[in-house]
N, CA, C and O of each residue as an XYZ file, in Angstrom:
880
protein
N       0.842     -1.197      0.000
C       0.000      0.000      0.000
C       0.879      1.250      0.000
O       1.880      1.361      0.708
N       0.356      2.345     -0.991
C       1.312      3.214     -0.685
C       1.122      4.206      0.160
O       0.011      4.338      0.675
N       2.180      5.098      0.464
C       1.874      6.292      1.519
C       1.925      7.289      1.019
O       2.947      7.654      0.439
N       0.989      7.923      1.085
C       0.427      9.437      0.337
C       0.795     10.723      1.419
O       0.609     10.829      2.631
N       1.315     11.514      0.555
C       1.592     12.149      1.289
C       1.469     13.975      0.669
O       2.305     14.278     -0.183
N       0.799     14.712      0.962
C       0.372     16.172      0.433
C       0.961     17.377      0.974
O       1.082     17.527      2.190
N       1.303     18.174      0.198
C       2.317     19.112      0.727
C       1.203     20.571      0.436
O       1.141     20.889     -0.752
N       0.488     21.303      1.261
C      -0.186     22.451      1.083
C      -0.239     23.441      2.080
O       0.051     23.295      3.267
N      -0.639     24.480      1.505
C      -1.044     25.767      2.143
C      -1.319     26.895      0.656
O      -0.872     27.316     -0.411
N      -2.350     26.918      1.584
C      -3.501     28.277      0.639
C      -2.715     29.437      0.012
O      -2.833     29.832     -1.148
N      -1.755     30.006      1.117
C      -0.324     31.125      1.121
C       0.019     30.598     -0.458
O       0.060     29.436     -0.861
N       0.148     31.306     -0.882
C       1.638     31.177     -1.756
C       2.761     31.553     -1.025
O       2.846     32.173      0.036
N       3.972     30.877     -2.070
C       5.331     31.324     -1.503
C       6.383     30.632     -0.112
O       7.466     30.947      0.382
N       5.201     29.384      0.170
C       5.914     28.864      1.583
C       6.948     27.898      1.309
O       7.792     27.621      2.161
N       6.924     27.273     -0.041
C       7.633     26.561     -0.787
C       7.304     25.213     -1.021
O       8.086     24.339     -1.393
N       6.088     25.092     -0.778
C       5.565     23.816     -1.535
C       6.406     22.698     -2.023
O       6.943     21.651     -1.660
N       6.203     23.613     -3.213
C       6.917     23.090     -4.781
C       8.702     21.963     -4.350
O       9.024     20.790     -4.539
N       9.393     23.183     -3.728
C      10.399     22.771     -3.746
C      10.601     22.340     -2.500
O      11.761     22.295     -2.091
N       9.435     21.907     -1.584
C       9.361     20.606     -0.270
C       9.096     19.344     -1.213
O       9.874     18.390     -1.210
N       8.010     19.386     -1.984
C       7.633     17.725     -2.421
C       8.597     17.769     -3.692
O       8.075     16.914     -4.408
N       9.595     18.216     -4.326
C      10.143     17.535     -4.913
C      11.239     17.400     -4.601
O      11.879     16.705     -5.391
N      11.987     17.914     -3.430
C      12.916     17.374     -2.632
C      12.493     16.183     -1.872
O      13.174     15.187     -1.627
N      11.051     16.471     -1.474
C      11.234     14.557     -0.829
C      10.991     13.561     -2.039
O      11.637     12.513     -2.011
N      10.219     13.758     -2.986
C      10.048     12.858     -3.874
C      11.582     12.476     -4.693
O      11.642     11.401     -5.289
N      12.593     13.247     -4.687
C      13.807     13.250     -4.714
C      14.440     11.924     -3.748
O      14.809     10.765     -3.943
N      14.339     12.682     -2.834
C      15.286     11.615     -1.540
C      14.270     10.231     -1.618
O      14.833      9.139     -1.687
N      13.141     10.270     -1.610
C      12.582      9.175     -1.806
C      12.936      7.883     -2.969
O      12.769      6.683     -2.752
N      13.425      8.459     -4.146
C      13.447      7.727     -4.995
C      15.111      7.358     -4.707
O      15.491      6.193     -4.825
N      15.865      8.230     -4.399
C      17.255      8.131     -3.512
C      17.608      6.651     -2.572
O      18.530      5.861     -2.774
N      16.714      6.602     -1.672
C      16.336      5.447     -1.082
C      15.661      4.244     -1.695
O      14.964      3.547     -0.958
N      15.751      4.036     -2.535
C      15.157      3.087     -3.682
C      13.546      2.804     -3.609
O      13.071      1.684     -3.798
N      12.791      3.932     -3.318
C      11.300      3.880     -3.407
C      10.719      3.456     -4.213
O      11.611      3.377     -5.058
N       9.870      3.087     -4.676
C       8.923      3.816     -5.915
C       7.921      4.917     -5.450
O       6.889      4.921     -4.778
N       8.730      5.915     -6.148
C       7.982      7.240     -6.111
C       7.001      7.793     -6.930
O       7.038      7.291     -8.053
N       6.229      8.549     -6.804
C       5.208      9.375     -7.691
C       5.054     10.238     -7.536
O       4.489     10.250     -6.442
N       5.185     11.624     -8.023
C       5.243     12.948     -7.679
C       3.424     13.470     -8.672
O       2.922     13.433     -9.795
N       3.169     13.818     -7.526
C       1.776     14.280     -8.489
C       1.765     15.773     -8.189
O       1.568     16.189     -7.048
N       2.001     16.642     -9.326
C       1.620     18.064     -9.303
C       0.058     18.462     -9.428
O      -0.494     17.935    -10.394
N      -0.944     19.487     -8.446
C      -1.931     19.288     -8.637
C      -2.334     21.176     -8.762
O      -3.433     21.699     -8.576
N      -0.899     21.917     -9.167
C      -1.345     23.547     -9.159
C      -0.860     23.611    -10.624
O       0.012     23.107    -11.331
N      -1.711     24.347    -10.698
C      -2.252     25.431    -12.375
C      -0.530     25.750    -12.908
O      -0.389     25.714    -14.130
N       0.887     26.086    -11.989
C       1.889     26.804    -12.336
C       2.562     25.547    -12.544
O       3.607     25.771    -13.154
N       2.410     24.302    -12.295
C       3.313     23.114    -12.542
C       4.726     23.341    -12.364
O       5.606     23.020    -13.163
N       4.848     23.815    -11.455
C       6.332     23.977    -11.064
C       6.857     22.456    -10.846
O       7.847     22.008    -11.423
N       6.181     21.840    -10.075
C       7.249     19.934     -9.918
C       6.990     19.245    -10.904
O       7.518     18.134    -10.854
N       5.950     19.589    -12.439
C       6.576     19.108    -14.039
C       7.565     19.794    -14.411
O       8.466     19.127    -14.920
N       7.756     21.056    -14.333
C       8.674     21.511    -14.891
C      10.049     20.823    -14.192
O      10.964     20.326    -14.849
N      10.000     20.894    -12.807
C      11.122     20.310    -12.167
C      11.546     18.992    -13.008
O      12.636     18.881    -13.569
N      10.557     18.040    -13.013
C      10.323     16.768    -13.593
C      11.471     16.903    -14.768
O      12.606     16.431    -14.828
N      10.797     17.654    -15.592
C      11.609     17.617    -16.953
C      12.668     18.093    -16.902
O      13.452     17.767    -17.794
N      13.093     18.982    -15.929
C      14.742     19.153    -16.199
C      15.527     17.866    -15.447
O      16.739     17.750    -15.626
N      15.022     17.192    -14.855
C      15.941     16.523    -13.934
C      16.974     15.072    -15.132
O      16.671     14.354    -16.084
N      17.510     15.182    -14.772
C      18.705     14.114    -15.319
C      18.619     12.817    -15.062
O      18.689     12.165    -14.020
N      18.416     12.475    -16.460
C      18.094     11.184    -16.638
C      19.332      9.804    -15.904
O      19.288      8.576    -15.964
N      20.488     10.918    -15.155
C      21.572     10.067    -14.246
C      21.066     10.198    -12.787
O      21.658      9.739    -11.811
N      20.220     10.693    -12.767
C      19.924     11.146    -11.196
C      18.742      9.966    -10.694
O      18.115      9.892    -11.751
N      18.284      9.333    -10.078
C      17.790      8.201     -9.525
C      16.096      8.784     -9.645
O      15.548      9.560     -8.862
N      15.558      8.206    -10.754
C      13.920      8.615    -11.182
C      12.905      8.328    -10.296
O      12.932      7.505     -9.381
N      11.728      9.287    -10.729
C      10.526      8.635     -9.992
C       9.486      9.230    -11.011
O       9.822     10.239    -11.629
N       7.945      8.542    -11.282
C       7.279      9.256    -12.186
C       6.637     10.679    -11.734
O       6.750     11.029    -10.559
N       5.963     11.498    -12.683
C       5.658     12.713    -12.197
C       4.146     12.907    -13.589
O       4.221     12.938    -14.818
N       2.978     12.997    -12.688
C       1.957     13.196    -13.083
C       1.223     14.931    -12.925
O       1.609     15.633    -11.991
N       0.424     15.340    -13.683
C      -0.340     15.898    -13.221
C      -1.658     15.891    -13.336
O      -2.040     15.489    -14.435
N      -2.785     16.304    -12.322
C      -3.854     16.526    -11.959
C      -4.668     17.465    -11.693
O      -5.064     17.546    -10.530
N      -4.919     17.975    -12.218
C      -5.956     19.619    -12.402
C      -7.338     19.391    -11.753
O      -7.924     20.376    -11.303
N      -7.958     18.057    -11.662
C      -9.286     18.035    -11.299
C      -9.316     17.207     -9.969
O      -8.449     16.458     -9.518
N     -10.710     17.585     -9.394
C     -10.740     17.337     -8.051
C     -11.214     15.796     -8.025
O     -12.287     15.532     -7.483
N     -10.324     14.633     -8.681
C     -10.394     13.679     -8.700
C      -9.296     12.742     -8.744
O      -9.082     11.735     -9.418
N      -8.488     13.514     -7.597
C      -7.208     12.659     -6.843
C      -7.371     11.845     -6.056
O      -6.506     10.997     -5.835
N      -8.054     11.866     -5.680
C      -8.758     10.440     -4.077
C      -8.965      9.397     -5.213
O      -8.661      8.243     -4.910
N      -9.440      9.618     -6.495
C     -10.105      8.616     -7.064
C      -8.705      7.998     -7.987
O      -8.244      6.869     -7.821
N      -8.268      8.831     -8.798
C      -7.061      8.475     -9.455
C      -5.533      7.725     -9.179
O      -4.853      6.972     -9.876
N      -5.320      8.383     -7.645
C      -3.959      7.581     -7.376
C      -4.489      6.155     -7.121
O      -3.781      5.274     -7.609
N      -5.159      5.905     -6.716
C      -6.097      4.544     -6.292
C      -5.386      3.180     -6.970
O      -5.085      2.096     -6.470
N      -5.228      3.810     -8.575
C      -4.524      2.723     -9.624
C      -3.098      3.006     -9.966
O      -2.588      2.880    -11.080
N      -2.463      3.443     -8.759
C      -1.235      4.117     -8.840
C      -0.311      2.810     -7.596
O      -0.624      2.473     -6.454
N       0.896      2.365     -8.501
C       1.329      2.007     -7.466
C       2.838      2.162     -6.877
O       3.669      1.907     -7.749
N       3.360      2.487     -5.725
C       4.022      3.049     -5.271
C       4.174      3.033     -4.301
O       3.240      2.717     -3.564
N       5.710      3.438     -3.657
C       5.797      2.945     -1.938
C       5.288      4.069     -1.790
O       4.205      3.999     -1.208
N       5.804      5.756     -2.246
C       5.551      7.018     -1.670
C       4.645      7.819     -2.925
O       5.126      7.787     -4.058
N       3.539      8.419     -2.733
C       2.960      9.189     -3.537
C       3.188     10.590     -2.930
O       2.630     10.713     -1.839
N       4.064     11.996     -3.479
C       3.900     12.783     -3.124
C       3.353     14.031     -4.045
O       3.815     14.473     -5.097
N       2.240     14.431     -3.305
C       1.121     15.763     -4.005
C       1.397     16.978     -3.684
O       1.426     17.304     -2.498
N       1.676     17.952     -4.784
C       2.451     19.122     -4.510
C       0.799     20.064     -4.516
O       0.681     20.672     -5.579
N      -0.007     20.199     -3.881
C      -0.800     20.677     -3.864
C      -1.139     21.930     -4.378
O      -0.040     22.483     -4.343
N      -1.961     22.792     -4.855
C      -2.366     24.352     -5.702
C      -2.178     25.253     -4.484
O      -1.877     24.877     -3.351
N      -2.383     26.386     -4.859
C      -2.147     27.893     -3.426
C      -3.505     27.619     -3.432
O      -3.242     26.550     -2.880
N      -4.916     27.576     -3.556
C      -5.954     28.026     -2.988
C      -6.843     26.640     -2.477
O      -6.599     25.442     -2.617
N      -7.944     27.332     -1.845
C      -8.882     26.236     -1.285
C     -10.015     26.169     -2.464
O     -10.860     26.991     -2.817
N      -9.662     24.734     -2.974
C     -10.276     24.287     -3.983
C     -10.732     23.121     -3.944
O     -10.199     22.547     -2.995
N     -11.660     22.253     -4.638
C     -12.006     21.176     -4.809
C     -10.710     19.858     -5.075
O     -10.745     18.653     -4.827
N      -9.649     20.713     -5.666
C      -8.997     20.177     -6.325
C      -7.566     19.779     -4.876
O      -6.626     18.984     -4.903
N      -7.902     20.491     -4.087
C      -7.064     20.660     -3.114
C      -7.656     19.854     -2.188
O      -6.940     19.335     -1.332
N      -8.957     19.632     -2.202
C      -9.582     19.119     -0.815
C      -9.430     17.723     -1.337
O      -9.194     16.728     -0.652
N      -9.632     17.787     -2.919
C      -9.163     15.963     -3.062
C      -8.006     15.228     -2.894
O      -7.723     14.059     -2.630
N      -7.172     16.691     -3.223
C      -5.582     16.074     -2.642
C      -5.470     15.709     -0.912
O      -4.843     14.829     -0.323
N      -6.059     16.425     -0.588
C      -5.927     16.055      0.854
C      -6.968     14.723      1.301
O      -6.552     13.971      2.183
N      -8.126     14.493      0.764
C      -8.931     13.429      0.844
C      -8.104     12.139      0.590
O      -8.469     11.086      1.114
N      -6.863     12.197     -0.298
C      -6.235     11.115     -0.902
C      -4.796     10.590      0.222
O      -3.924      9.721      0.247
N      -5.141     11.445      0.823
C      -3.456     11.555      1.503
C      -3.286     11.093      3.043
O      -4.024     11.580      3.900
N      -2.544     10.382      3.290
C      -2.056     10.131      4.809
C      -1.563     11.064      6.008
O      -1.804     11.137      7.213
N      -0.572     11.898      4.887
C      -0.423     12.908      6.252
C      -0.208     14.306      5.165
O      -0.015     14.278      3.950
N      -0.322     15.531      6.103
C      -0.750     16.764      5.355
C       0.615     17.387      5.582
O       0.894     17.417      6.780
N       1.600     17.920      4.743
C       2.477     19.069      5.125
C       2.294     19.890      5.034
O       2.105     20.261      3.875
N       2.167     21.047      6.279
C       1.736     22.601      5.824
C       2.864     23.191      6.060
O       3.134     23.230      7.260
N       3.954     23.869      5.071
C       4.966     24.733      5.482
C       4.629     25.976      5.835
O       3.850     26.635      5.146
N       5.254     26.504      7.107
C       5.104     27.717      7.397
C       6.379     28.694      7.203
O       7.505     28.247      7.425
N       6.180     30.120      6.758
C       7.398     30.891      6.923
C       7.539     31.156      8.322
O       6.699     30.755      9.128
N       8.694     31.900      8.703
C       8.560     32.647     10.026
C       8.126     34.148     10.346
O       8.645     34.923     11.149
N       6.788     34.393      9.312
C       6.475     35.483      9.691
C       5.067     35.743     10.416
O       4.086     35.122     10.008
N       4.948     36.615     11.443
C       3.814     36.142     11.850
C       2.355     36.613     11.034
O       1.248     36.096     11.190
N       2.653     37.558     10.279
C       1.782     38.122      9.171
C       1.583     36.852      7.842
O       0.615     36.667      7.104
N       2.714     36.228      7.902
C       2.576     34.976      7.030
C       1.568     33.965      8.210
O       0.436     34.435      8.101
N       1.543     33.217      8.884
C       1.183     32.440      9.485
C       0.086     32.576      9.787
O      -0.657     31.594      9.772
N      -0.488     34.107     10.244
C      -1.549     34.326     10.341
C      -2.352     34.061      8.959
O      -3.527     33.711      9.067
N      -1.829     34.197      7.748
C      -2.689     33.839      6.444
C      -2.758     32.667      6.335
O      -3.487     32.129      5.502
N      -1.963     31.992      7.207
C      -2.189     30.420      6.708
C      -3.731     29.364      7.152
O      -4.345     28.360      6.791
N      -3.744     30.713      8.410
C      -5.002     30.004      8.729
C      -6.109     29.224      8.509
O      -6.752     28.473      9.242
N      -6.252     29.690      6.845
C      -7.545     29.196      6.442
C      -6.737     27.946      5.793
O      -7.580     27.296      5.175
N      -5.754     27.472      5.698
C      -5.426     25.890      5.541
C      -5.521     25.175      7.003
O      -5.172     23.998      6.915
N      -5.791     25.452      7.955
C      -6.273     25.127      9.182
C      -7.262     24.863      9.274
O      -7.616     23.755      9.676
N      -7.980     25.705      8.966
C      -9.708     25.630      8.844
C     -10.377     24.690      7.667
O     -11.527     24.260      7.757
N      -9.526     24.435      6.578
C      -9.947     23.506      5.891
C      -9.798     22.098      6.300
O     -10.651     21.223      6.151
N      -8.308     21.927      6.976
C      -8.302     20.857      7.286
C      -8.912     20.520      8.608
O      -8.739     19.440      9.174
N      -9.472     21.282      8.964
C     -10.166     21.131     10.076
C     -11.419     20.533      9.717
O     -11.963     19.777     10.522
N     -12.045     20.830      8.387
C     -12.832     20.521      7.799
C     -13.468     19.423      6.976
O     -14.583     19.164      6.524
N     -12.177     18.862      6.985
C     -11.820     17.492      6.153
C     -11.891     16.926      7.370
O     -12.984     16.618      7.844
N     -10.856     16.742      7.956
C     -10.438     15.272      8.680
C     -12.088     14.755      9.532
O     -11.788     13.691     10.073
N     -12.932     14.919      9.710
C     -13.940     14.502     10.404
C     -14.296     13.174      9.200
O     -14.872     12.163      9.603
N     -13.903     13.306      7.774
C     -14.407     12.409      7.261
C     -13.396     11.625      6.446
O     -13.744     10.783      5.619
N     -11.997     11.961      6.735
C     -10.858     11.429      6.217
C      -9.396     11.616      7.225
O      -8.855     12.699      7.447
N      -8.933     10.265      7.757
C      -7.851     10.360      8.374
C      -6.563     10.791      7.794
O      -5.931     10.053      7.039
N      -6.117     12.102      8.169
C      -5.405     12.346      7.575
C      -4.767     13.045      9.012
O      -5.352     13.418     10.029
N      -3.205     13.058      8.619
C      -1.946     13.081     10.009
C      -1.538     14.638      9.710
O      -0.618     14.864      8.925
N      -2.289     15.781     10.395
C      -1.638     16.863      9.815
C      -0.250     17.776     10.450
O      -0.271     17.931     11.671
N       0.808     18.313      9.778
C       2.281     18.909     10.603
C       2.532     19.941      9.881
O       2.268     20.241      8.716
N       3.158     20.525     10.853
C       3.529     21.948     10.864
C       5.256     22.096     10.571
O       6.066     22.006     11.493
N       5.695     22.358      9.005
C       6.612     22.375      8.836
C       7.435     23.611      8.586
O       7.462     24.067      7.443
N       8.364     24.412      9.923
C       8.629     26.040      9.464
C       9.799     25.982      8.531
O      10.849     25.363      8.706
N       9.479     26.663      7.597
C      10.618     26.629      6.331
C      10.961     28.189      5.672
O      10.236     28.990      5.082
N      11.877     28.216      5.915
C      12.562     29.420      4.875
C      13.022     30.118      6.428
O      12.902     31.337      6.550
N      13.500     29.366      7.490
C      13.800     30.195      8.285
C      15.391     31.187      8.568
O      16.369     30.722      7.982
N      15.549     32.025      9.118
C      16.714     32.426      8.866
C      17.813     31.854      9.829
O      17.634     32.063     11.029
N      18.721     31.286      9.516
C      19.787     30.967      9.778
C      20.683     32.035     10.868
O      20.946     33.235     10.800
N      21.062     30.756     12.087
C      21.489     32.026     13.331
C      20.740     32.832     13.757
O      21.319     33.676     14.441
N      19.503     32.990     13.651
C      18.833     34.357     14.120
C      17.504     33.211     15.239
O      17.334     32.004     15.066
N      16.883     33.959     16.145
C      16.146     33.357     16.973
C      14.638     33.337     16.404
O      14.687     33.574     15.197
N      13.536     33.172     16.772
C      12.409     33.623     16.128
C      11.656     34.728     17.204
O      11.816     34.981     18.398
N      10.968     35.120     16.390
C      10.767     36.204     17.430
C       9.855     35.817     18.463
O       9.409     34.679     18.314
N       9.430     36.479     19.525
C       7.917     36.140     20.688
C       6.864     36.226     19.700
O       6.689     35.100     19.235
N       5.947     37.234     19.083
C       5.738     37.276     18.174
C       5.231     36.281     17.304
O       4.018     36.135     17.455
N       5.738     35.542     16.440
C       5.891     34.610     15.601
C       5.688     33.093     16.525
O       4.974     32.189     16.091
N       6.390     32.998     17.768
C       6.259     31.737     18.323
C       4.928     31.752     19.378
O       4.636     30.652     19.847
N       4.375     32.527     19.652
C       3.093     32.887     19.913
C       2.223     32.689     19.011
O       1.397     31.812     19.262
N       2.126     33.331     17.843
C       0.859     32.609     16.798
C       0.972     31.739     16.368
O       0.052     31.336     15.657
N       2.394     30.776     16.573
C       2.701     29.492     15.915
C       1.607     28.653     16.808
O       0.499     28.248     16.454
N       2.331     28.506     18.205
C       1.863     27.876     19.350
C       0.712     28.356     19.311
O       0.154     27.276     19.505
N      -0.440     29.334     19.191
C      -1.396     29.266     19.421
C      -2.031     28.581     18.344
O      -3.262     28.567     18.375
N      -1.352     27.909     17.229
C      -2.237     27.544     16.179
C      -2.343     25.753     16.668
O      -3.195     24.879     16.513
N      -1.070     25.814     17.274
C      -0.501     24.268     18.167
C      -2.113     24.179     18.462
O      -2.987     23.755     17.706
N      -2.238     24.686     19.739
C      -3.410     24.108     20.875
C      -4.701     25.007     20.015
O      -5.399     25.319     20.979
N      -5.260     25.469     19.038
C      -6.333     26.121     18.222
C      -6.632     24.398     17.301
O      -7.724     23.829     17.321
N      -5.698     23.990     16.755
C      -6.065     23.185     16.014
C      -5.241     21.365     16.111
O      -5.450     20.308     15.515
N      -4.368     21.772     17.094
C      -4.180     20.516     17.735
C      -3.183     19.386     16.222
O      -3.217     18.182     15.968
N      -2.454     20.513     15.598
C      -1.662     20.049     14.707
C      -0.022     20.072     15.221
O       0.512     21.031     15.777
N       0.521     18.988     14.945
C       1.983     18.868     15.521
C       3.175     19.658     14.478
O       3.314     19.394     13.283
N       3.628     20.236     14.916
C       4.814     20.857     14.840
C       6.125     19.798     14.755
O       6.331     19.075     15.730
N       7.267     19.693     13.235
C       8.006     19.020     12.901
C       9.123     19.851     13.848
O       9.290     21.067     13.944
N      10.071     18.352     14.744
C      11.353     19.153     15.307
C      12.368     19.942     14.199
O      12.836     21.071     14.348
N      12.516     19.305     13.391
C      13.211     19.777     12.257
C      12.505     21.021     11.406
O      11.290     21.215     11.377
N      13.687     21.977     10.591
C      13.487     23.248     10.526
C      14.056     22.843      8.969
O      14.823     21.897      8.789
N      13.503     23.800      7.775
C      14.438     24.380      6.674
C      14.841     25.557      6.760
O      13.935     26.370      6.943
N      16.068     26.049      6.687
C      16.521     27.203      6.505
C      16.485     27.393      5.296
O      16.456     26.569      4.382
N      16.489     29.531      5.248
C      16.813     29.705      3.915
C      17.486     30.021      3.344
O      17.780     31.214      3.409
N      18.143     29.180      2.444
C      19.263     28.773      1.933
C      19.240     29.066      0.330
O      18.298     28.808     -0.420
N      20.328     29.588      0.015
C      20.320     29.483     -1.722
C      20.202     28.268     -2.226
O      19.410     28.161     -3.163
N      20.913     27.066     -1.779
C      21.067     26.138     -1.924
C      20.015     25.501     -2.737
O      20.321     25.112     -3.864
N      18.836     25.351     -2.310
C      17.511     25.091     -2.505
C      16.928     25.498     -3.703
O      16.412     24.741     -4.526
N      17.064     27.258     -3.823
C      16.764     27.449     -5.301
C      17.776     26.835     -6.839
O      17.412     26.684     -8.005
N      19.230     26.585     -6.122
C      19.758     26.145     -7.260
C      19.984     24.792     -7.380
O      20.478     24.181     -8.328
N      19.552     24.366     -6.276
C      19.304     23.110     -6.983
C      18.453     22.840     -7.246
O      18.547     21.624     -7.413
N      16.708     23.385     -7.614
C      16.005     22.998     -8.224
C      15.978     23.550     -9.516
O      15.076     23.323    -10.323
N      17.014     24.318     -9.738
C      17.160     24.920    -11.331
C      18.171     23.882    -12.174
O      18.549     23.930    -13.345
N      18.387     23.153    -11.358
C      19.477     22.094    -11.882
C      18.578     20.799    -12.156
O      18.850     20.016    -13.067
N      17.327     20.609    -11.173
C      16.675     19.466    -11.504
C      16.871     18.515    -10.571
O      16.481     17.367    -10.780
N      17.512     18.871     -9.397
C      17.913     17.861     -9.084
C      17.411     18.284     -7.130
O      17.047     19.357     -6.648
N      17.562     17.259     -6.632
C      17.140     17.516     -5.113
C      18.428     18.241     -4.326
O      19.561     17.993     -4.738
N      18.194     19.343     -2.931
C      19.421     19.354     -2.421
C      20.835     18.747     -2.256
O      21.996     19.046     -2.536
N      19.993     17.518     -1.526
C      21.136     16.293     -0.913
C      21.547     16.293     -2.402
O      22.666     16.722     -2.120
N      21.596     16.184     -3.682
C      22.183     15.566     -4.293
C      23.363     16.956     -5.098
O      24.427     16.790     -5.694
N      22.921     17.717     -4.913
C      24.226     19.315     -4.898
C      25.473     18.753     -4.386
O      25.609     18.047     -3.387
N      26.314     19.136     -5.154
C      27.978     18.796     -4.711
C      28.970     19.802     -4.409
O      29.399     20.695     -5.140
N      29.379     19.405     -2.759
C      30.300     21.085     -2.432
C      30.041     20.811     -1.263
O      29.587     19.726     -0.898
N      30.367     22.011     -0.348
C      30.399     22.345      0.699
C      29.336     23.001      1.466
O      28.892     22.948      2.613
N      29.042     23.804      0.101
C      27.898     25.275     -0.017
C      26.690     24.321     -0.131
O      25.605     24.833     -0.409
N      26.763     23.005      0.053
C      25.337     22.680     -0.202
C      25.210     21.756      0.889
O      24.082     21.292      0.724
N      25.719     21.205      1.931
C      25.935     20.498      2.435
C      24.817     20.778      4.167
O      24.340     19.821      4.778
N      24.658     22.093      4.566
C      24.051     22.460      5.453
C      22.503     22.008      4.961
O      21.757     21.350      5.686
N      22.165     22.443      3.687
C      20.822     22.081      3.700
C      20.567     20.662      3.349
O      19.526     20.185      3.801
N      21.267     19.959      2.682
C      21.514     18.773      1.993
C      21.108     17.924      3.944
O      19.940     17.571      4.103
N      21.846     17.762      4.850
C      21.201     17.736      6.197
C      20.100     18.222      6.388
O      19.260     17.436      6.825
N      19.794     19.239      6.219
C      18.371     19.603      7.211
C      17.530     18.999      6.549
O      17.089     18.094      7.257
N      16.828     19.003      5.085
C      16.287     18.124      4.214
C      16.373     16.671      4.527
O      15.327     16.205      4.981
N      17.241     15.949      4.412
C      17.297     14.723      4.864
C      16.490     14.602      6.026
O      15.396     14.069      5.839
N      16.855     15.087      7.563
C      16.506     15.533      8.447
C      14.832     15.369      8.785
O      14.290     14.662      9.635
N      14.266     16.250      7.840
C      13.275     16.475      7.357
C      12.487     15.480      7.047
O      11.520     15.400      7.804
N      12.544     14.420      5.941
C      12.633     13.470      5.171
C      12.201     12.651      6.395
O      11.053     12.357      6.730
N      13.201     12.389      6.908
C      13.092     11.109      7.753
C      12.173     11.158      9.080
O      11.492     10.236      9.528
N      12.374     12.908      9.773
C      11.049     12.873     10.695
C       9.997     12.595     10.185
O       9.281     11.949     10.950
N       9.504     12.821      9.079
C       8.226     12.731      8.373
C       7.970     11.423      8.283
O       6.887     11.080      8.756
N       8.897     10.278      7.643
C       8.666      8.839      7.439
C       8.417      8.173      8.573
O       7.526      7.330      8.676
N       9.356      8.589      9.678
C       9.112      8.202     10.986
C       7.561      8.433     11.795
O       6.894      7.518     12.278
N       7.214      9.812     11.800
C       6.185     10.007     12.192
C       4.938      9.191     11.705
O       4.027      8.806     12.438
N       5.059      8.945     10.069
C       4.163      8.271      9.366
C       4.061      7.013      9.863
O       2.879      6.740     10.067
N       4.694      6.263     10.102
C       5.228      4.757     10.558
C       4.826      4.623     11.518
O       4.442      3.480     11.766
N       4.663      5.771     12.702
C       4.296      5.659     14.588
C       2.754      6.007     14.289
O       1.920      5.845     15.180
N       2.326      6.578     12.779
C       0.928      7.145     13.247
C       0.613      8.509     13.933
O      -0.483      9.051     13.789
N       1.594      9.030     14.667
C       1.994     10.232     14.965
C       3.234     11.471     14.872
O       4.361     11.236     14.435
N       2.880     12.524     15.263
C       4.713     13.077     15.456
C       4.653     13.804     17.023
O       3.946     14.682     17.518
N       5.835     12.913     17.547
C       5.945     13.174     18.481
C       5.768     14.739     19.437
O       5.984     14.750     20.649
């Protein structure tokens, strides 16, 4: 059976795109069978798809425009299905999440960002009464060396105990790293150097709390 797994928030800009095709990356890395399903209008993880190098360790990459993903991956088979979900609350979004095991919502560290994220809270608040789905709180694009503010860890935590969604120990920083290696096609971890090596960890990092959590049924 495979494990589905959906990467959203309503926000634009939290980085979606370049969360599920870094795990669908490391996934296929680990000798998965992967499936990357793009399900937003800008197809950023086809485009990824097609640049990536036919030396770099594959996985397939579909897309889906209609709100008939619960129904479609169904005949899909695969250890990991990962759904790069659209920016808005759509039909097309609620099926991605109807289809999926556990929900990634990346957050920035702003609290003006976080506060917009809300209404991916409220949707999934909305869903899960009729679909089990494992939802986490993943903060990404954070800045490196710097603390977060009171501020920011206040509306985080209040979204903690508001909606009773777990918070990943692991962090992405923001890193150049990230944008160039998806202009290359290829996942972090797989960047060569020095200069890539901090995020190439946290990603992994990442990766594996998530599989773990999936596996316990929870995150700690």
């Amino acid at each position: 059976m495979s494990v589905k797994i959906v990467v959203i928030n309503v926000k634009g800009g939290v980085g979606k795109s370049t969360i599920a095709c870094n795990l669908a990356c490391i996934s296929a890395i680990k000798n998965k069978k992967t499936i990357l399903i793009d399900s937003d209008i800008q197809m950023s993880s086809m485009k990824f798809r097609q640049t990536r190098s036919d030396a770099a360790p594959q996985f397939q990459a579909y897309s889906i425009l209609t709100p008939t993903i619960h129904k479609d991956i169904d005949d899909l088979e695969a250890d990991y299905i990962i759904i790069d979900a659209g920016g808005r609350d759509t039909k097309v979004m609620r099926s991605a999440i109807s289809a999926s095991d556990c929900a990634i919502i990346p957050l920035t560290p702003s609290q003006f960002d976080i506060w917009s994220s809300e209404d991916t809270f409220k949707m999934l608040d909305e869903v899960l009464p009729y679909k089990t789905v494992m939802p986490v709180m993943l903060l990404n694009q954070v800045i490196y060396g710097t603390q977060l503010s009171k501020d920011v860890v206040d509306v985080f935590n209040s979204f903690v105990d508001r909606y009773h969604f777990s918070p990943l120990d692991n962090r992405l920083y923001n890193r150049v790293a990230f944008k160039e290696s998806i202009s290359e096609g290829l996942s972090v971890v797989e960047m060569k150097g020095e200069k890539y090596r901090k995020a190439g960890e946290e990603m992994y990092a990442v990766y594996d709390e998530i599989v773990r959590s999936i596996e316990k049924g929870h995150v700690e």
